[in-house]
C-alpha positions in Angstrom: 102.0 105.9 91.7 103.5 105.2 94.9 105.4 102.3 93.6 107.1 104.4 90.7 108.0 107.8 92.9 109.8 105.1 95.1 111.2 103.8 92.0 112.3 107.0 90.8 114.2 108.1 93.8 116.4 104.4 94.1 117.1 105.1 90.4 118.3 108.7 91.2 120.1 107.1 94.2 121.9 104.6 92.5 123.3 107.0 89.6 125.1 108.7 92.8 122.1 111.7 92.6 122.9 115.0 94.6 121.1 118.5 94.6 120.8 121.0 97.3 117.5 122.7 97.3 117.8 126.8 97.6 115.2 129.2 98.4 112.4 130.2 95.8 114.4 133.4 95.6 117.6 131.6 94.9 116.6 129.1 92.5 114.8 132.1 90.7 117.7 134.0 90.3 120.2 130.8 88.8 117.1 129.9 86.1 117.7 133.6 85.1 121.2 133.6 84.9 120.5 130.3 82.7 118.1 132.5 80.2 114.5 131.5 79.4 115.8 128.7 76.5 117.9 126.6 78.4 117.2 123.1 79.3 118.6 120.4 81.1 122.2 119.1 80.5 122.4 117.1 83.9 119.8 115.1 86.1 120.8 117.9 88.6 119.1 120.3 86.2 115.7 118.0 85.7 115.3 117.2 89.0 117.0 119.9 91.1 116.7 122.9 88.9 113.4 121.6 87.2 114.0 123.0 83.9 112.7 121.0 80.8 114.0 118.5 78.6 113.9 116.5 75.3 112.0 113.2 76.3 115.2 111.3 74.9 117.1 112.7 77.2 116.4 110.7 80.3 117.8 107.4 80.8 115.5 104.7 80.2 114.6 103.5 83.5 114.1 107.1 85.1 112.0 108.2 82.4 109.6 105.1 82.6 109.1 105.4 86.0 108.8 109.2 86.0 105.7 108.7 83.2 104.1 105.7 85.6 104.3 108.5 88.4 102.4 111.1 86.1 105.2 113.2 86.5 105.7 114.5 83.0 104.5 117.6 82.1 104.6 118.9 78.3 106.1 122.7 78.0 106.3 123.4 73.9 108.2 120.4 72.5 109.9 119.5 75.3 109.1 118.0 78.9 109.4 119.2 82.3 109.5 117.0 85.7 106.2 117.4 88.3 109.2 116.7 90.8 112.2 118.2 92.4 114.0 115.8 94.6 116.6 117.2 97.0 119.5 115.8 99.2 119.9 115.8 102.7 121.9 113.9 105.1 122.9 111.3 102.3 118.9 110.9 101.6 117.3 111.8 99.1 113.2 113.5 99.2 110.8 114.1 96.3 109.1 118.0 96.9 106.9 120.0 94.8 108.1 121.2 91.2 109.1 125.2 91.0 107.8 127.8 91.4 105.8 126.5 94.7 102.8 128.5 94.2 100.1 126.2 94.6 98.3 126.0 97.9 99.2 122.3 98.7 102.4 122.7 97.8 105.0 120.3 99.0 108.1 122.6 100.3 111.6 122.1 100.9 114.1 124.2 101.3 116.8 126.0 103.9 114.1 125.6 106.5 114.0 122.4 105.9 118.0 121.6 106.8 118.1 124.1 110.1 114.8 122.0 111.5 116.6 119.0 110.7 119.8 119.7 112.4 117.7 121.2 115.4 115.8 118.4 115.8 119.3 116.7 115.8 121.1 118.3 118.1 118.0 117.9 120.5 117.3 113.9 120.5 121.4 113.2 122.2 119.4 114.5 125.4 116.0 112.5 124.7 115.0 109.0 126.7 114.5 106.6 124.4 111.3 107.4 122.3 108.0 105.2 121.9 105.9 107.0 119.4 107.5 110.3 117.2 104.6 112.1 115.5 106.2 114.8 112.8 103.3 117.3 112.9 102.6 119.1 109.7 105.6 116.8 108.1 105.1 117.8 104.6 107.3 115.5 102.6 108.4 113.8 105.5 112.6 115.0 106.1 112.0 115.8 109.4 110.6 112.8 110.5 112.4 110.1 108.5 115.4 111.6 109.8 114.8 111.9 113.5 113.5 108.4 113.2 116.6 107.0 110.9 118.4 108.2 114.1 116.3 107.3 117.1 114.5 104.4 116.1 111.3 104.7 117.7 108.9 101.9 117.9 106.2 104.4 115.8 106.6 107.3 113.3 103.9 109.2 112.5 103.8 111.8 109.6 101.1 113.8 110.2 99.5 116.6 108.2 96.5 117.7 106.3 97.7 118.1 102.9 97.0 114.6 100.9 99.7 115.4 98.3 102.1 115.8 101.1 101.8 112.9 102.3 101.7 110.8 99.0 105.0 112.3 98.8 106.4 111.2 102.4 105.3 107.9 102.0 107.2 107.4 99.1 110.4 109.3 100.8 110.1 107.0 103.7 110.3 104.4 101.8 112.7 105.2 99.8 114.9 106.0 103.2 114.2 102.3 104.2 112.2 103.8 107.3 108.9 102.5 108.1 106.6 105.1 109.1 102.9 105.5 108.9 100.6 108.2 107.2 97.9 110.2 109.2 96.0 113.2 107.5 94.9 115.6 110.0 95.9 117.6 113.2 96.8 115.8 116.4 93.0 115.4 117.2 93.4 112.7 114.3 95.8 110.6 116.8 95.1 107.4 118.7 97.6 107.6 120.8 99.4 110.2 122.7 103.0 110.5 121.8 106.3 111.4 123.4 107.5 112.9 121.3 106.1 115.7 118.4 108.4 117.3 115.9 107.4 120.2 113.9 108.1 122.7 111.3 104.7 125.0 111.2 104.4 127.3 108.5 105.0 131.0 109.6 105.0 133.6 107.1 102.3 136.0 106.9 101.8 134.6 103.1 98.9 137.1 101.6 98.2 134.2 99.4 97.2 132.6 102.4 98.7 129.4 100.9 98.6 126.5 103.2 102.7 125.1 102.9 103.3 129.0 104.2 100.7 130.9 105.6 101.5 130.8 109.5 98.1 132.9 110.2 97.5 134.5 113.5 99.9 138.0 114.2 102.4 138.0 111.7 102.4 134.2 110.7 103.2 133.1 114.9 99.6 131.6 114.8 100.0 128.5 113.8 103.0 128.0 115.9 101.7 128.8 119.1 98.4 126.9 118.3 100.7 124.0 117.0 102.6 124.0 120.6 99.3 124.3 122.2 98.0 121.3 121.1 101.0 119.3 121.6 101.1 120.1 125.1 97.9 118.9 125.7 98.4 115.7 123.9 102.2 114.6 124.5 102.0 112.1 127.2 103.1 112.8 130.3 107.1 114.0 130.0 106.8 113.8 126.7 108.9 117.0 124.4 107.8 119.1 122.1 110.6 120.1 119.3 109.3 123.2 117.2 111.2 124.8 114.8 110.1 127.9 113.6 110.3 131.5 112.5 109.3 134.8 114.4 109.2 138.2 113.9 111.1 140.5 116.1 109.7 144.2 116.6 110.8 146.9 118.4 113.4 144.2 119.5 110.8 142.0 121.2 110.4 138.4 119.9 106.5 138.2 119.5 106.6 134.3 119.5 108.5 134.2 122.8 106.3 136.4 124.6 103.0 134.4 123.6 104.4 130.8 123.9 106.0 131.4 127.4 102.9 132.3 128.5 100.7 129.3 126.7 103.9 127.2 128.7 103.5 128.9 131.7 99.7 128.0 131.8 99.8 124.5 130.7 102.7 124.0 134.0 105.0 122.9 131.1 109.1 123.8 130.7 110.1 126.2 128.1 114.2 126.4 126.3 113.8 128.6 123.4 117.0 129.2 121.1 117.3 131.9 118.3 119.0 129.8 115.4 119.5 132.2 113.2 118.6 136.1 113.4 118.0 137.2 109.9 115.8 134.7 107.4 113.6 135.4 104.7 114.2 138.8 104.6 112.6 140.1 101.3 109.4 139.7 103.4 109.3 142.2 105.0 108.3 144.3 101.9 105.2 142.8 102.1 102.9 145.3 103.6 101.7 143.2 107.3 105.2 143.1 108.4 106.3 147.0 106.7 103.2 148.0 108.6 103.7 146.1 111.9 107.7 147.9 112.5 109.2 144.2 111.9 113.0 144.5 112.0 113.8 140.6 111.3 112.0 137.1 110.9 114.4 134.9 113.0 114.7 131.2 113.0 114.2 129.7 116.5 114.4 126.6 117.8 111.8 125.9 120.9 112.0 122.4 123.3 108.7 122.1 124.9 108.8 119.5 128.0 105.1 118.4 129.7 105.9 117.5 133.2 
């Protein structure tokens, strides 16, 4: 399967391929516009919009390897991809198929461009690195890119979802970065890095699905564990980049208060950067945040430095 989901992104790469993946609200919104009969008139539709297709309709090579990678699914008479594959920074990543509902989901999305271009912005003012780890790297974007630009001697993509990383394999592959699969937390390393990327889940999901659920109070759990961790295995002067979200109440960011303590205690260096004040906002319909006074879920972007 690995082979083919490689195949299948060079093939979509070659026939100059480009889709921007939206939010789940977004993409819910065009395929209604679209009406419940339509079906695909472009690759952009199969593979970005994921609606179905008559199995003629593929060219030959993409549909071969699509069926090698068990990624055809049968709705009615027609035929529906098991993959999206989105666009960013001139590569191209294979994610779950819509509607992400599953628990080990493979998610990618708006989040997924802002931690890319934070992790970005942040590696100009980085010594050169031995060993990145992307913790919790889902399909891998976070990663391949920091590594495509900082060519560290090891990339680790790191998470404990097995379909994620069957998936970031074959994206780092694809990206022609070589890069190693780990499943687990950072307990699962051999070696102690210098540098950790992340993009935590942080949503307080009722589903309590893994790709969102950020646990803890009001989805900041897994964040504060995640930077936790790092700071106790980054080697020494090693940097923590988390990207995440956290709720803001009564004007107070919760995430600040409880990581600059957790910094604080570990003798570490904290710069924390709100990104982007307002994401995700339909949650806060959901009754933990309606209950809790949450005005906003912003975007932040934390660099974590062990002395």
């Amino acid at each position: 399967m690995h082979d083919s989901l490689v195949a299948l992104l060079r093939e979509l790469d070659a026939d100059g391929y480009q889709f921007t993946c939206v939010t789940p609200r977004t993409h819910q919104r065009i395929l209604d516009r679209r009406g419940r009969t339509a079906r695909a008139e472009t690759l952009r539709d199969v593979f970005g919009w994921n609606l179905p297709f008559a199995r003629d309709f593929l060219p030959g090579p993409i549909l071969d390897v699509l069926k090698d990678a068990d990624g055809l699914e049968q709705v009615g008479d027609l035929h529906r991809s098991r993959y999206r594959v989105a666009e960013l920074d001139g590569r191209l990543f294979l994610h779950s198929a819509f509607p992400t509902t599953d628990g080990d989901s493979v998610f990618f999305g708006p989040d997924t461009h802002r931690f890319a271009r934070f992790v970005a912005a942040e590696l100009a003012d980085l010594p050169e690195i031995a060993h990145l780890v992307d913790l919790g790297a889902g399909g891998g974007a976070g990663g391949i890119l920091a590594a495509s630009a900082a060519e560290p001697q090891r990339l680790t993509l790191l998470d404990i979802n097995p379909r994620a990383l069957g998936l970031a394999a074959a994206n780092a592959e694809a990206a022609g970065v070589e890069a190693e699969t780990l499943e687990g937390d950072l307990s699962a390393l051999d070696a102690s890095p210098d540098l950790i990327i992340a993009n935590p889940p942080f949503i307080a999901d009722a589903g309590a699905r893994t790709y969102r659920d950020g646990g803890g109070e009001l989805g900041t759990g897994l964040s504060l564990g995640w930077a936790r961790a790092a700071m106790a295995r980054l080697a020494e002067g090693g940097t923590m980049l988390l990207y995440t979200g956290s709720p803001i109440v009564a004007g107070e960011d919760r995430l600040l208060t409880a990581l600059s303590e957790a910094v604080d205690e570990a003798d570490a260096t904290l710069r924390y950067d709100e990104l982007d004040p307002d994401i995700f906002g339909e949650e806060l319909d959901q009754a933990a945040y309606a209950s809790a006074g949450v005005e906003r879920i912003a975007a932040i972007g934390a660099v974590i430095r062990k002395p």
